[in-house]
PDBQT receptor file of N, H, CA, C and O in Angstrom, charges set to zero:
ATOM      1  N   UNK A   1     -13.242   9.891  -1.532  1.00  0.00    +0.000 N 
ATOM      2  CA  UNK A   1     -12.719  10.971  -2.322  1.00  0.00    +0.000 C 
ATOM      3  C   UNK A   1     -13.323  10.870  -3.713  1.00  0.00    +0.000 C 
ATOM      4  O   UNK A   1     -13.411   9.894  -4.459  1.00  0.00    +0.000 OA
ATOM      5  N   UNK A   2     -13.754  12.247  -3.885  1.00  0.00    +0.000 N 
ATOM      6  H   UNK A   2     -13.683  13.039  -3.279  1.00  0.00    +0.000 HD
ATOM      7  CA  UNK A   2     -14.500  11.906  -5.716  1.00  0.00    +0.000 C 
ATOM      8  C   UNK A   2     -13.377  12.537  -6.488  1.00  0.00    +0.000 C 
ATOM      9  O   UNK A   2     -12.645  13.462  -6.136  1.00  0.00    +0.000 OA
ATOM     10  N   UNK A   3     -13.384  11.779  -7.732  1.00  0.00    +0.000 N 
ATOM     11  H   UNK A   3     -13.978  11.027  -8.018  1.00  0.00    +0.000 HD
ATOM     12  CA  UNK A   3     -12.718  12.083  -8.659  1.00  0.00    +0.000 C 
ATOM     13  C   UNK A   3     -13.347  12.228 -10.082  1.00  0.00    +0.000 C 
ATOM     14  O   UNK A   3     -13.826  11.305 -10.741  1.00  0.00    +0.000 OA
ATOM     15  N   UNK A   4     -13.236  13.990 -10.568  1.00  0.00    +0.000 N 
ATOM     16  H   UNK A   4     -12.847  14.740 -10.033  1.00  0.00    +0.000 HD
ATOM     17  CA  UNK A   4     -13.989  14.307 -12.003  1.00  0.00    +0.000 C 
ATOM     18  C   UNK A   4     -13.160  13.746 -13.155  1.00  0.00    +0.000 C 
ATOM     19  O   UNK A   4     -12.920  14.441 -14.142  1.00  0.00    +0.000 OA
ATOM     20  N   UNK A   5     -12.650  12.293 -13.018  1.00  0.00    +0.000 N 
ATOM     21  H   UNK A   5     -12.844  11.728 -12.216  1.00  0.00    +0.000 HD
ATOM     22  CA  UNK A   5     -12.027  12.123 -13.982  1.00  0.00    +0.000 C 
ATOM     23  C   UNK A   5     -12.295  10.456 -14.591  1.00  0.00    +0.000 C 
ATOM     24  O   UNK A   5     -12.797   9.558 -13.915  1.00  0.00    +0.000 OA
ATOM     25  N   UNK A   6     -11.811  10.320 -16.057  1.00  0.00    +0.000 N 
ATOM     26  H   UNK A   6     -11.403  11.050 -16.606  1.00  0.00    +0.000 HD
ATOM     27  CA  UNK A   6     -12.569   8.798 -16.375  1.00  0.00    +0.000 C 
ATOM     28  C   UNK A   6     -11.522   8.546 -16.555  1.00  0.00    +0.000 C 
ATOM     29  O   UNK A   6     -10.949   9.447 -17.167  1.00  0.00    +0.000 OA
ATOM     30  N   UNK A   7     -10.555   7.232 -16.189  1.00  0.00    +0.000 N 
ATOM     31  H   UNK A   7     -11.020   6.500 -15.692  1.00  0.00    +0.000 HD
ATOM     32  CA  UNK A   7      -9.427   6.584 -16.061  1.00  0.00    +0.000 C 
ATOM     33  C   UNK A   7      -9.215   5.586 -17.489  1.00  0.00    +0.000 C 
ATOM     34  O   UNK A   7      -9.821   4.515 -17.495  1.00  0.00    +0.000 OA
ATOM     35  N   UNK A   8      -8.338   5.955 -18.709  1.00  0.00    +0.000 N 
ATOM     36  H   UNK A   8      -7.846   6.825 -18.704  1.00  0.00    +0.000 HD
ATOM     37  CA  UNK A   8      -7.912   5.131 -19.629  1.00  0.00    +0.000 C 
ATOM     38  C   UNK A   8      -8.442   3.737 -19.820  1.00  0.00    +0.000 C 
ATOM     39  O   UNK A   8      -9.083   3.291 -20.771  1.00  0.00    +0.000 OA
ATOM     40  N   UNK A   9      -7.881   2.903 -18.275  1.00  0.00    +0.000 N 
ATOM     41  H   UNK A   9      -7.360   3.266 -17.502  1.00  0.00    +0.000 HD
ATOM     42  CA  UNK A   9      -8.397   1.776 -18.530  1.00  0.00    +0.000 C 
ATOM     43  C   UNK A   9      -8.323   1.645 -16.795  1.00  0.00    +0.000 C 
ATOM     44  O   UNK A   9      -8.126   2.595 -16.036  1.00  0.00    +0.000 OA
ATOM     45  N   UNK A  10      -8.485   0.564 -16.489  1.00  0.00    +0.000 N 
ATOM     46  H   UNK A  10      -8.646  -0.208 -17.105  1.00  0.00    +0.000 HD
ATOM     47  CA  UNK A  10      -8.812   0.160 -15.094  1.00  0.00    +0.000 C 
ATOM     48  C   UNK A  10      -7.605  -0.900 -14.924  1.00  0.00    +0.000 C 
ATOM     49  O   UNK A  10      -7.731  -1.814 -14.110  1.00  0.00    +0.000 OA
ATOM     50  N   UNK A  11      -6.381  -0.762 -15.738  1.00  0.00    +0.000 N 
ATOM     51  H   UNK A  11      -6.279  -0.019 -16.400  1.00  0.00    +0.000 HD
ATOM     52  CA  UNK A  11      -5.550  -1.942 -15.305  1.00  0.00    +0.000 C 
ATOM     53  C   UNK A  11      -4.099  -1.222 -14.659  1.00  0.00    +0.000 C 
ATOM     54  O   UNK A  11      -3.302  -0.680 -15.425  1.00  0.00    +0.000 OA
ATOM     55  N   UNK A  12      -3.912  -1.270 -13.499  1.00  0.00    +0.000 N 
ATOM     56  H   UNK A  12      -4.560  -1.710 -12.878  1.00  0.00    +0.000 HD
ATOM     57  CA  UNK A  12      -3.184  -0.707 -12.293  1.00  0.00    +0.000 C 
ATOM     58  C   UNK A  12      -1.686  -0.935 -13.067  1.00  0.00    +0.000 C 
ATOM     59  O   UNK A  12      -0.811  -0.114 -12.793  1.00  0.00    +0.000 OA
ATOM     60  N   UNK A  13      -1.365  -2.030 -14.029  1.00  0.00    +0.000 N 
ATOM     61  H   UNK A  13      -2.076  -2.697 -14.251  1.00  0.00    +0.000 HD
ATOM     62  CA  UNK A  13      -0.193  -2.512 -14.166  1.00  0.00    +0.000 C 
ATOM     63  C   UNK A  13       0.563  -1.350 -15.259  1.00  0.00    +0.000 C 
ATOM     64  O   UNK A  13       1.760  -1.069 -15.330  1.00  0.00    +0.000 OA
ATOM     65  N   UNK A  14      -0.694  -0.752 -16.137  1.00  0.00    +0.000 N 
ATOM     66  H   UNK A  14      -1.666  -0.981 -16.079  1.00  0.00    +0.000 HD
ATOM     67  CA  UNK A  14      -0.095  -0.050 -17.032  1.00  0.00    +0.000 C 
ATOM     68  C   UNK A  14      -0.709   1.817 -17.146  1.00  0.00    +0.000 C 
ATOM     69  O   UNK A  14      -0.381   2.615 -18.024  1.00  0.00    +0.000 OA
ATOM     70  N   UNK A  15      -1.706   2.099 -15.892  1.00  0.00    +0.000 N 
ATOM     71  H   UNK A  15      -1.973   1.451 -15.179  1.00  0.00    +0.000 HD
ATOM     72  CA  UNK A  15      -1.981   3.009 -16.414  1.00  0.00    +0.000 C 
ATOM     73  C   UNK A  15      -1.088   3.828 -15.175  1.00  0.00    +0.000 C 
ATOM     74  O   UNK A  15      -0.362   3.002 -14.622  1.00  0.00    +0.000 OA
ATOM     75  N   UNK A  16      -0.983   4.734 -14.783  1.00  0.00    +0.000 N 
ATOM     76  H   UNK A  16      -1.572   5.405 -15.233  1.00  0.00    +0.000 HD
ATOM     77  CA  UNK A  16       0.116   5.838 -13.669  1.00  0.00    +0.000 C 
ATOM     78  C   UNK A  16      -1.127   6.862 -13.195  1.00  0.00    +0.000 C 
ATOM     79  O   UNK A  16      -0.909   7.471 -12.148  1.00  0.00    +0.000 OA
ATOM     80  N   UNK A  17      -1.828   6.997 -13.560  1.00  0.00    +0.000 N 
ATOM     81  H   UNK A  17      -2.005   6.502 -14.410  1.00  0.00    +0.000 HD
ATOM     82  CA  UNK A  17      -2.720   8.687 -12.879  1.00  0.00    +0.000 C 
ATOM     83  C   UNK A  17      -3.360   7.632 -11.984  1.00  0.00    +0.000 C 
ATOM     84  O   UNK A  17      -3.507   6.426 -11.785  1.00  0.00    +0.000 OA
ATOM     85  N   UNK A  18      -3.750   9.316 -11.424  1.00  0.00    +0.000 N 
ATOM     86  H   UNK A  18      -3.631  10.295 -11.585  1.00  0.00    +0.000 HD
ATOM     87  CA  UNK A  18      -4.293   9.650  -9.821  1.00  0.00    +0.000 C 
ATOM     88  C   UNK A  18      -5.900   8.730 -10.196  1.00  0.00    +0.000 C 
ATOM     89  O   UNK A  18      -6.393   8.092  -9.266  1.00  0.00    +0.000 OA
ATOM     90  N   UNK A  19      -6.536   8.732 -11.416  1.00  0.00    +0.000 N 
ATOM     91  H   UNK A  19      -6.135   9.250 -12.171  1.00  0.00    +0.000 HD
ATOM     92  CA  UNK A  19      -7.938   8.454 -12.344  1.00  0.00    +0.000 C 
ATOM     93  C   UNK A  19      -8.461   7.192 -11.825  1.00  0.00    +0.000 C 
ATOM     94  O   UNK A  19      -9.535   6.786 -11.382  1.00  0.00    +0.000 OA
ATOM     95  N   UNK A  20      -6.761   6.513 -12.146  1.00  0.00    +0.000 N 
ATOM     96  H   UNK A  20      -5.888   6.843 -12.505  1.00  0.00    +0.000 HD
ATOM     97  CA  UNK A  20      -6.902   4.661 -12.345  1.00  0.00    +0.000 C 
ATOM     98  C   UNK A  20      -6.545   4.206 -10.696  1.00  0.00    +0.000 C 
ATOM     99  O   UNK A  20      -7.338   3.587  -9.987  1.00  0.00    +0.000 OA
ATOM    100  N   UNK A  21      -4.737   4.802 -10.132  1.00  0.00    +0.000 N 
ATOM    101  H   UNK A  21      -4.093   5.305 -10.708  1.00  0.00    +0.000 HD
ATOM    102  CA  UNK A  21      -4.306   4.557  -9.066  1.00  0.00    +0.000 C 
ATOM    103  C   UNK A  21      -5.820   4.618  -7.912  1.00  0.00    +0.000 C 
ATOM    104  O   UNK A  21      -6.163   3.570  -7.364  1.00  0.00    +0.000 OA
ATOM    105  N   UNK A  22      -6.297   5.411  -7.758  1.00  0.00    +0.000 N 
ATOM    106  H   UNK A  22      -6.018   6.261  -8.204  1.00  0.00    +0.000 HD
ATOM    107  CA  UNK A  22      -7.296   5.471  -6.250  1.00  0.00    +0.000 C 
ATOM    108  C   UNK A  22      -8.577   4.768  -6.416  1.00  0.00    +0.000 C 
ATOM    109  O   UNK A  22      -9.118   4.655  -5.316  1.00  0.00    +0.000 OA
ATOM    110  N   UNK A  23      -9.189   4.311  -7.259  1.00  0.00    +0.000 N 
ATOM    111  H   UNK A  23      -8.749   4.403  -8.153  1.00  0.00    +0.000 HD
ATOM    112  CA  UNK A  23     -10.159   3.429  -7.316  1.00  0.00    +0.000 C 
ATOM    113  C   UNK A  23      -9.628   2.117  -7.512  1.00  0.00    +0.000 C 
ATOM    114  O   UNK A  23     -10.390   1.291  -7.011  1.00  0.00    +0.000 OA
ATOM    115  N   UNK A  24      -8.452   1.509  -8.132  1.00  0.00    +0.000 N 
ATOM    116  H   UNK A  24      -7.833   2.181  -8.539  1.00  0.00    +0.000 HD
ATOM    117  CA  UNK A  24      -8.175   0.216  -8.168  1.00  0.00    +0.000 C 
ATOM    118  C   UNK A  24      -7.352  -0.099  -6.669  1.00  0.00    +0.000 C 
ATOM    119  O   UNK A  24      -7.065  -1.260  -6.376  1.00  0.00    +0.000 OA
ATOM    120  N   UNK A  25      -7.005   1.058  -5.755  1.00  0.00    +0.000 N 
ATOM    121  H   UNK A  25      -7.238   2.001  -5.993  1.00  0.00    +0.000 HD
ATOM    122  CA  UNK A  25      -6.038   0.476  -4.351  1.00  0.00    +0.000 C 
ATOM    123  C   UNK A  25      -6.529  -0.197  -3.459  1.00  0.00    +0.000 C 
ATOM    124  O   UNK A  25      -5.980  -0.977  -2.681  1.00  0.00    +0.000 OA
ATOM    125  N   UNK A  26      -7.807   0.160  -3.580  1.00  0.00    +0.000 N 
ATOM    126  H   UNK A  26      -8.253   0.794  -4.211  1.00  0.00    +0.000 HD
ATOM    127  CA  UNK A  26      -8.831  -0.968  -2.278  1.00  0.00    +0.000 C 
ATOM    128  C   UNK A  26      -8.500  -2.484  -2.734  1.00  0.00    +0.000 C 
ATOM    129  O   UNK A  26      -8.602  -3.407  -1.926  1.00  0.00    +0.000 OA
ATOM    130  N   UNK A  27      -8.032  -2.724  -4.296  1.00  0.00    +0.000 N 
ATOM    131  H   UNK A  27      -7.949  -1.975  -4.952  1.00  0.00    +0.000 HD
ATOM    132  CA  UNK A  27      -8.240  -4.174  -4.617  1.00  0.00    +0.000 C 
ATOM    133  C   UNK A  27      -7.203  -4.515  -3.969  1.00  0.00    +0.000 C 
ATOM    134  O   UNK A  27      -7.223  -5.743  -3.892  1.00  0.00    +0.000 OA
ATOM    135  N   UNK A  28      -6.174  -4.037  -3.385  1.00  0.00    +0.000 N 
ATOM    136  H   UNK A  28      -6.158  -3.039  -3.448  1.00  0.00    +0.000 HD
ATOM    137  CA  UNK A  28      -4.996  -4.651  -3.572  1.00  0.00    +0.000 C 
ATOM    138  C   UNK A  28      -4.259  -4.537  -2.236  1.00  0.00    +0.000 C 
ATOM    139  O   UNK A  28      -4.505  -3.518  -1.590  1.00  0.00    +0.000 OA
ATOM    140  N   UNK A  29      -3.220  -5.593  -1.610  1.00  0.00    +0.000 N 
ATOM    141  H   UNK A  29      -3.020  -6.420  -2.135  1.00  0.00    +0.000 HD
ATOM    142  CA  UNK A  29      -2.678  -5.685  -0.168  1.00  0.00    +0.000 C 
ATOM    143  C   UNK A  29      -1.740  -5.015  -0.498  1.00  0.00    +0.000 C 
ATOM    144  O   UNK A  29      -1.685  -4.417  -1.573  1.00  0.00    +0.000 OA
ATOM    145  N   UNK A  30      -0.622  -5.007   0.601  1.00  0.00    +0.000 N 
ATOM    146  H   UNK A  30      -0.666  -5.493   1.474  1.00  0.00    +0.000 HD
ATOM    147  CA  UNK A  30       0.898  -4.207   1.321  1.00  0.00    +0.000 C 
ATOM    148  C   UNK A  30       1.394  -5.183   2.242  1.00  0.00    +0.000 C 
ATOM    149  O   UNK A  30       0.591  -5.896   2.844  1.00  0.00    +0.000 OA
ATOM    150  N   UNK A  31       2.200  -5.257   2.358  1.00  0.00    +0.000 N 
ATOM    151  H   UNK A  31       2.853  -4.678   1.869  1.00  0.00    +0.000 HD
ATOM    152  CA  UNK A  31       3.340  -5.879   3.366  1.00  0.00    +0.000 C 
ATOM    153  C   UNK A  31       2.693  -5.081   4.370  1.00  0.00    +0.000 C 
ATOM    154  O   UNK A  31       1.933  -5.731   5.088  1.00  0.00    +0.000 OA
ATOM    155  N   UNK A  32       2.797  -3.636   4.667  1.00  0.00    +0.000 N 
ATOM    156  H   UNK A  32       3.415  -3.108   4.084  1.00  0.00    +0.000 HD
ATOM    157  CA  UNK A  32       3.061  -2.517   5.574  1.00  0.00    +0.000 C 
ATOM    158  C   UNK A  32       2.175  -1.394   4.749  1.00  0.00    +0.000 C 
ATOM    159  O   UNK A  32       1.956  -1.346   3.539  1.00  0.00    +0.000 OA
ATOM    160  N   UNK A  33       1.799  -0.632   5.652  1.00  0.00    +0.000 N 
ATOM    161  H   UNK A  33       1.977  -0.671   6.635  1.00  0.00    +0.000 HD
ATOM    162  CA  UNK A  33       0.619   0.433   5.170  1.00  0.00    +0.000 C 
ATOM    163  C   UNK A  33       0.979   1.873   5.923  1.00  0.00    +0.000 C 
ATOM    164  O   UNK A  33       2.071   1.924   6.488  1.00  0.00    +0.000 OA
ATOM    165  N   UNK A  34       0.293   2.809   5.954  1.00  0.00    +0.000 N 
ATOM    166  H   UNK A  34      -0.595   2.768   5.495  1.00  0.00    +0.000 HD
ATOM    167  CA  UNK A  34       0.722   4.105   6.839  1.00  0.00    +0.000 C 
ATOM    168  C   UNK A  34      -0.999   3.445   7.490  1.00  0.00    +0.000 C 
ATOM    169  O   UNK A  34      -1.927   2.773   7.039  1.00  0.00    +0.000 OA
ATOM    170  N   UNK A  35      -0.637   4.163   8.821  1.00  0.00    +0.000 N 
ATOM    171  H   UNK A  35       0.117   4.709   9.187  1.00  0.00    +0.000 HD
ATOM    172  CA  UNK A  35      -1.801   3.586  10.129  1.00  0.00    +0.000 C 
ATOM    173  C   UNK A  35      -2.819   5.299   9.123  1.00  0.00    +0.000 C 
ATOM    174  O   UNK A  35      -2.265   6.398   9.140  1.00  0.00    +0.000 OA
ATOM    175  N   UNK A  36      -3.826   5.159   8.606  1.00  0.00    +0.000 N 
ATOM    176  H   UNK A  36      -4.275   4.266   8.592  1.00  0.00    +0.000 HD
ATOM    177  CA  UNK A  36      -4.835   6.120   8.714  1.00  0.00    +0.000 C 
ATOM    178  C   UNK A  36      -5.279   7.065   9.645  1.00  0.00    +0.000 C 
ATOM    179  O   UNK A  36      -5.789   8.131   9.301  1.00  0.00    +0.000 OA
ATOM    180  N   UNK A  37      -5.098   6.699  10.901  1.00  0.00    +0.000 N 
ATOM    181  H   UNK A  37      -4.684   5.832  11.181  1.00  0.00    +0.000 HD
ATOM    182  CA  UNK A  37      -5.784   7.002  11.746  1.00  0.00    +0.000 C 
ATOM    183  C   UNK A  37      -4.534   7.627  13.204  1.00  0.00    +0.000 C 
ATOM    184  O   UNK A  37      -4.762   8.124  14.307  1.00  0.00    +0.000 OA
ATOM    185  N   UNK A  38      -3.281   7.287  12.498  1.00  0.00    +0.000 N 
ATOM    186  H   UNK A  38      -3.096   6.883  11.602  1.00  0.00    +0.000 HD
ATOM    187  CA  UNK A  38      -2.338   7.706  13.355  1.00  0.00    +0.000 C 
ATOM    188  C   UNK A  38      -1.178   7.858  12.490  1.00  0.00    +0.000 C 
ATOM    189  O   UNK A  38      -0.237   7.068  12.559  1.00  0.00    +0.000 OA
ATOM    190  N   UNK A  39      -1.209   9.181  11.393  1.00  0.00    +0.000 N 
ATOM    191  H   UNK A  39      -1.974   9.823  11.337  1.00  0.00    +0.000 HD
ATOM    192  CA  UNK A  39      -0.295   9.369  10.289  1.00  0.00    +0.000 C 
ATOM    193  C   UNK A  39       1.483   9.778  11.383  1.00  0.00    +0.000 C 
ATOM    194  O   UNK A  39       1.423  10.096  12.571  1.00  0.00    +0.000 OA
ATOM    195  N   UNK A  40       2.801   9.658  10.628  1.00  0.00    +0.000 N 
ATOM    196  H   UNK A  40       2.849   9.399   9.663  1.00  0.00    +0.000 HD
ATOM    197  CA  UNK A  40       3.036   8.448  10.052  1.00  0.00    +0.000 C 
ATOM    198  C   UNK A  40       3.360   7.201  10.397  1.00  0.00    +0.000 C 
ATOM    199  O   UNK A  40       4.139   6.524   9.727  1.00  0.00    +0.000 OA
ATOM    200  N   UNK A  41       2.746   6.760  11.554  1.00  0.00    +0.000 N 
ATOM    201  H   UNK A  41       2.113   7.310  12.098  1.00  0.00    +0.000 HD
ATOM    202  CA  UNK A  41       2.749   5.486  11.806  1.00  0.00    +0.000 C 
ATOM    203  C   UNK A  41       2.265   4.257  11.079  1.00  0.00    +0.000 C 
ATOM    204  O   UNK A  41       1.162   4.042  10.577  1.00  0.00    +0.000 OA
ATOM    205  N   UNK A  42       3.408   3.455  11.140  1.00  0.00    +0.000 N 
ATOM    206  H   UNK A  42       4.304   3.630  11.547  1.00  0.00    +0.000 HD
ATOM    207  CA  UNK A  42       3.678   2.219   9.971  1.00  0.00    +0.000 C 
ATOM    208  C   UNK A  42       2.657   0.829  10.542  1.00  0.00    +0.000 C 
ATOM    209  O   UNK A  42       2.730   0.669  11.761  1.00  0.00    +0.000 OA
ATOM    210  N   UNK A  43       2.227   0.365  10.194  1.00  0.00    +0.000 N 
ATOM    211  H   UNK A  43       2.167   0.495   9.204  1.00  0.00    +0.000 HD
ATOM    212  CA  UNK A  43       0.852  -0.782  10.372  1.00  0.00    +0.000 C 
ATOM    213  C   UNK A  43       0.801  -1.883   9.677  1.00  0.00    +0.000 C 
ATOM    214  O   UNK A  43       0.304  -1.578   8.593  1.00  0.00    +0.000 OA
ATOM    215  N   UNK A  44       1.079  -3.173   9.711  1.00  0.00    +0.000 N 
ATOM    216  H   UNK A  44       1.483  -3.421  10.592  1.00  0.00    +0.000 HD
ATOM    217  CA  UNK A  44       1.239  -4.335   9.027  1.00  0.00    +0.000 C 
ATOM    218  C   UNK A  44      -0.219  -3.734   8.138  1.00  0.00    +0.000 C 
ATOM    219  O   UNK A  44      -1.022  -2.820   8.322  1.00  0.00    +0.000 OA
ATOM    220  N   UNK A  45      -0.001  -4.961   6.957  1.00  0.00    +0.000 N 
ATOM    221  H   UNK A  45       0.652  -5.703   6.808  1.00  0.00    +0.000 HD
ATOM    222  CA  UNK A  45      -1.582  -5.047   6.103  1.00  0.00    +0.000 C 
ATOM    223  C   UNK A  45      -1.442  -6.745   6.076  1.00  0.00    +0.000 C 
ATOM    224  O   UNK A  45      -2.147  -7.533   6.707  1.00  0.00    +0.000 OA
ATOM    225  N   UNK A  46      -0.393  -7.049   5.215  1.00  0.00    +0.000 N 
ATOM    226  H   UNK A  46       0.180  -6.409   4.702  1.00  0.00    +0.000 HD
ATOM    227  CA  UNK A  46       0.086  -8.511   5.036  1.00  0.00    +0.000 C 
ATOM    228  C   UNK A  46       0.496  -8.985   6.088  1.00  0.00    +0.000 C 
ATOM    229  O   UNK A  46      -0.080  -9.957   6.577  1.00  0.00    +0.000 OA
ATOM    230  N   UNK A  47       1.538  -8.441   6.662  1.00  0.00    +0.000 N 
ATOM    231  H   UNK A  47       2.006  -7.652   6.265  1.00  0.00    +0.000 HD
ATOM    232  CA  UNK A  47       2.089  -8.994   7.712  1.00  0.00    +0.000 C 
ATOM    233  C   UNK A  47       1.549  -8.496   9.275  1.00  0.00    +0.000 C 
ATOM    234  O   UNK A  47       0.941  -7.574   9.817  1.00  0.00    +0.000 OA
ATOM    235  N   UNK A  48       2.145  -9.638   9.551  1.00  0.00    +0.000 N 
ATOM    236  H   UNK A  48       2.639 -10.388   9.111  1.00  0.00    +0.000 HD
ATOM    237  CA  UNK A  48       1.855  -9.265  11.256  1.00  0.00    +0.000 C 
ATOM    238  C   UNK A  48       2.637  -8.816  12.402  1.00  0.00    +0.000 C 
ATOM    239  O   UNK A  48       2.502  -8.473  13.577  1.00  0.00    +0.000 OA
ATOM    240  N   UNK A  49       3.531  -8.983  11.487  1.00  0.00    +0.000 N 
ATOM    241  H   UNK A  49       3.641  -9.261  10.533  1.00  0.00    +0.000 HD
ATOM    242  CA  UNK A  49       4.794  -8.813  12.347  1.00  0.00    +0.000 C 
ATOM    243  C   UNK A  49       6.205  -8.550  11.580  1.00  0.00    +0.000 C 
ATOM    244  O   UNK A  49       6.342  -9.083  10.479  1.00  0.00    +0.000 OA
ATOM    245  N   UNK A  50       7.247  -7.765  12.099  1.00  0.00    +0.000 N 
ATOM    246  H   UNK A  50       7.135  -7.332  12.994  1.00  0.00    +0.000 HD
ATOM    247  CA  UNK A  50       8.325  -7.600  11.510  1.00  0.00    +0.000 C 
ATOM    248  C   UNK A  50       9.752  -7.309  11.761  1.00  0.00    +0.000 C 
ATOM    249  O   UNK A  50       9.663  -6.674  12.812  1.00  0.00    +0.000 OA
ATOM    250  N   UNK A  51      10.952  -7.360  11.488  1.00  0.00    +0.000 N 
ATOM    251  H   UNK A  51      11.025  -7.875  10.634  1.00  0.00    +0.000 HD
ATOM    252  CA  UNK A  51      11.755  -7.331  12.449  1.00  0.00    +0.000 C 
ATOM    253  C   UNK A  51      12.778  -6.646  11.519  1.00  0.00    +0.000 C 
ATOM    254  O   UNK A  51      12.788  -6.977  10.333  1.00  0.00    +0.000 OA
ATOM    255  N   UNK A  52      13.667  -5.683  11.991  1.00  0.00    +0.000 N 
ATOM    256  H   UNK A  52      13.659  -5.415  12.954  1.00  0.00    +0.000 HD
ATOM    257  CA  UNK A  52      14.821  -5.116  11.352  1.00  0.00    +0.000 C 
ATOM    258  C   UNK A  52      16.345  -5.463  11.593  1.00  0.00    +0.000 C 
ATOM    259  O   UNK A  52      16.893  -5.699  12.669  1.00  0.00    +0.000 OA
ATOM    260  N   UNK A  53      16.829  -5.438  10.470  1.00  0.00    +0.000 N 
ATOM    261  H   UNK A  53      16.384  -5.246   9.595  1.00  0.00    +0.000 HD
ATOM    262  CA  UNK A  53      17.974  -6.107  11.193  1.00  0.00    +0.000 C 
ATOM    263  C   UNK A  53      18.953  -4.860  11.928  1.00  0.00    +0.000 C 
ATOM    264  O   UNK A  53      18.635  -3.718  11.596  1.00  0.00    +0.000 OA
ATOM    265  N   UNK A  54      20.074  -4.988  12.863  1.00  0.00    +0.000 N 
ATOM    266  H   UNK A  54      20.333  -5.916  13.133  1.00  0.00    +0.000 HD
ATOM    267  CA  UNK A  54      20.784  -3.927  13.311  1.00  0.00    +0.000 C 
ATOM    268  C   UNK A  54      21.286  -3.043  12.275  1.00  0.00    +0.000 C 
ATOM    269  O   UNK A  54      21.401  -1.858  12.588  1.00  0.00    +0.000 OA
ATOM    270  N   UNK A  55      21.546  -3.333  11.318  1.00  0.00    +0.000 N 
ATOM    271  H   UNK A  55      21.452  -4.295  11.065  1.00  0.00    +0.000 HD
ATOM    272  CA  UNK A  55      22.279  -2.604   9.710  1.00  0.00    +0.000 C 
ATOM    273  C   UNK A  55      21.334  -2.295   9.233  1.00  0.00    +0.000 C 
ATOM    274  O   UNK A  55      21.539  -1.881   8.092  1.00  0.00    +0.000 OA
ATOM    275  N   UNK A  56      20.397  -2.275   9.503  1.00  0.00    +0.000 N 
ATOM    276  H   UNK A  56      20.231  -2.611  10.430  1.00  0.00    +0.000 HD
ATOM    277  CA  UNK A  56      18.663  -1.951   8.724  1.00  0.00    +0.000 C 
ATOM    278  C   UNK A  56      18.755  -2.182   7.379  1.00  0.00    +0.000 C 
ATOM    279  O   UNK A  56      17.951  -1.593   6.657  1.00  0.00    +0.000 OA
ATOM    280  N   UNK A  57      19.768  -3.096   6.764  1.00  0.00    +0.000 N 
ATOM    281  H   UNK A  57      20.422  -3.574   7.350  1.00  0.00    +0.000 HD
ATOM    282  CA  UNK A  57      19.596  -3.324   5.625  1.00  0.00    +0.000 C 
ATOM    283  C   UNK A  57      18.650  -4.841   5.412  1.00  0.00    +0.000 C 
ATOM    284  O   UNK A  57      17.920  -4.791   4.422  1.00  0.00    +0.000 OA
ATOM    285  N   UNK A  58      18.599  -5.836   6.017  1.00  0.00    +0.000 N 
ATOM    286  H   UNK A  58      19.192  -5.876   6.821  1.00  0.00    +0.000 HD
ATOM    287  CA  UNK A  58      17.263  -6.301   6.255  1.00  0.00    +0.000 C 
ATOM    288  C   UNK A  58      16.262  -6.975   7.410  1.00  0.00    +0.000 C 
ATOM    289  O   UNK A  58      16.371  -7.447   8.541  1.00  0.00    +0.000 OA
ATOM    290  N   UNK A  59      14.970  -6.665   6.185  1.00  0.00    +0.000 N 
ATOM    291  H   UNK A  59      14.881  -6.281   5.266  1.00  0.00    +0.000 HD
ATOM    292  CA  UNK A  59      13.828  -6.588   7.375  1.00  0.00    +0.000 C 
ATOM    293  C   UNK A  59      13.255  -8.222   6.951  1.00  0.00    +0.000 C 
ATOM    294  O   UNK A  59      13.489  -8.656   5.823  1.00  0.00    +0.000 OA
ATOM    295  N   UNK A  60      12.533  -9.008   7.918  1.00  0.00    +0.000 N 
ATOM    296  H   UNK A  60      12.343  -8.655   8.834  1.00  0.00    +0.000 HD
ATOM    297  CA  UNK A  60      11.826  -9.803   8.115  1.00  0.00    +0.000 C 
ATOM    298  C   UNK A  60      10.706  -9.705   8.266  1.00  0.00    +0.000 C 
ATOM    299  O   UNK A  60      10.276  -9.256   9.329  1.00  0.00    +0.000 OA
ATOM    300  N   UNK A  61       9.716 -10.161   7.070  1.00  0.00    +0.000 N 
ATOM    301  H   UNK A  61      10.065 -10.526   6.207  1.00  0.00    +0.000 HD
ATOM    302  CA  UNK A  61       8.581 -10.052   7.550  1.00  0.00    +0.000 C 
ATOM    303  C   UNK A  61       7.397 -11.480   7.968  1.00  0.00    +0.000 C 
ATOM    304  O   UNK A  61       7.427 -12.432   7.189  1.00  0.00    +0.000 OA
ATOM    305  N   UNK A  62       6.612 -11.536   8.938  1.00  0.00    +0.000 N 
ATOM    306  H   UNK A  62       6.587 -10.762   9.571  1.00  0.00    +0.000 HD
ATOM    307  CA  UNK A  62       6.162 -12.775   8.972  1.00  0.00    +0.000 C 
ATOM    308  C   UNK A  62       4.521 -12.634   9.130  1.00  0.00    +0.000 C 
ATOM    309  O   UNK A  62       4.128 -11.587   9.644  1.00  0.00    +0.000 OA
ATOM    310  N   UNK A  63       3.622 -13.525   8.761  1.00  0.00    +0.000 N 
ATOM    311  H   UNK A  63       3.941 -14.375   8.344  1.00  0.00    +0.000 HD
ATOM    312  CA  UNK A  63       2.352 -13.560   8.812  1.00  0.00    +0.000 C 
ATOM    313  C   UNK A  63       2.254 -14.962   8.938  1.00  0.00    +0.000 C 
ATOM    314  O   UNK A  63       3.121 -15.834   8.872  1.00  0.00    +0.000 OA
ATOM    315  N   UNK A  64       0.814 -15.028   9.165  1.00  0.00    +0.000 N 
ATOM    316  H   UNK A  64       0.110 -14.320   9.218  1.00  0.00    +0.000 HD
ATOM    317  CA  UNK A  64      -0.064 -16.682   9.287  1.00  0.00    +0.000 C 
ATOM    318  C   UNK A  64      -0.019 -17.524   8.216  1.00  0.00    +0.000 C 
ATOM    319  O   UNK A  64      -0.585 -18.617   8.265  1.00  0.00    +0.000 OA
TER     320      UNK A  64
């Protein structure tokens, strides 16, 4: 995706636009991701695995 725009600064922690957010997201992991390729299906990034509890108030997540 191109973007006609020059981003403040390049530090994800303090800047909010669309400028800075989409060129710095490749740097960075997720627990859980949306599957690309099968929208909205949910897809570990970090994890490998995950488990909900019956109250879905919590989830477990586990990796290597």
């Amino acid at each position: 995706m191109a973007l006609a725009y020059t981003p403040p600064s390049y530090d994800p922690h303090r800047e909010t636009t669309i400028g800075t957010v989409q060129p710095t997201a490749p740097h960075y992991s997720l627990l859980l991701k949306i599957d690309p390729d099968n929208y909205p299906k949910v897809i570990g990034d970090l994890a490998e695995s995950w488990t909900i509890s019956q109250d879905h108030k919590t989830y477990t997540f586990k990796n290597s």
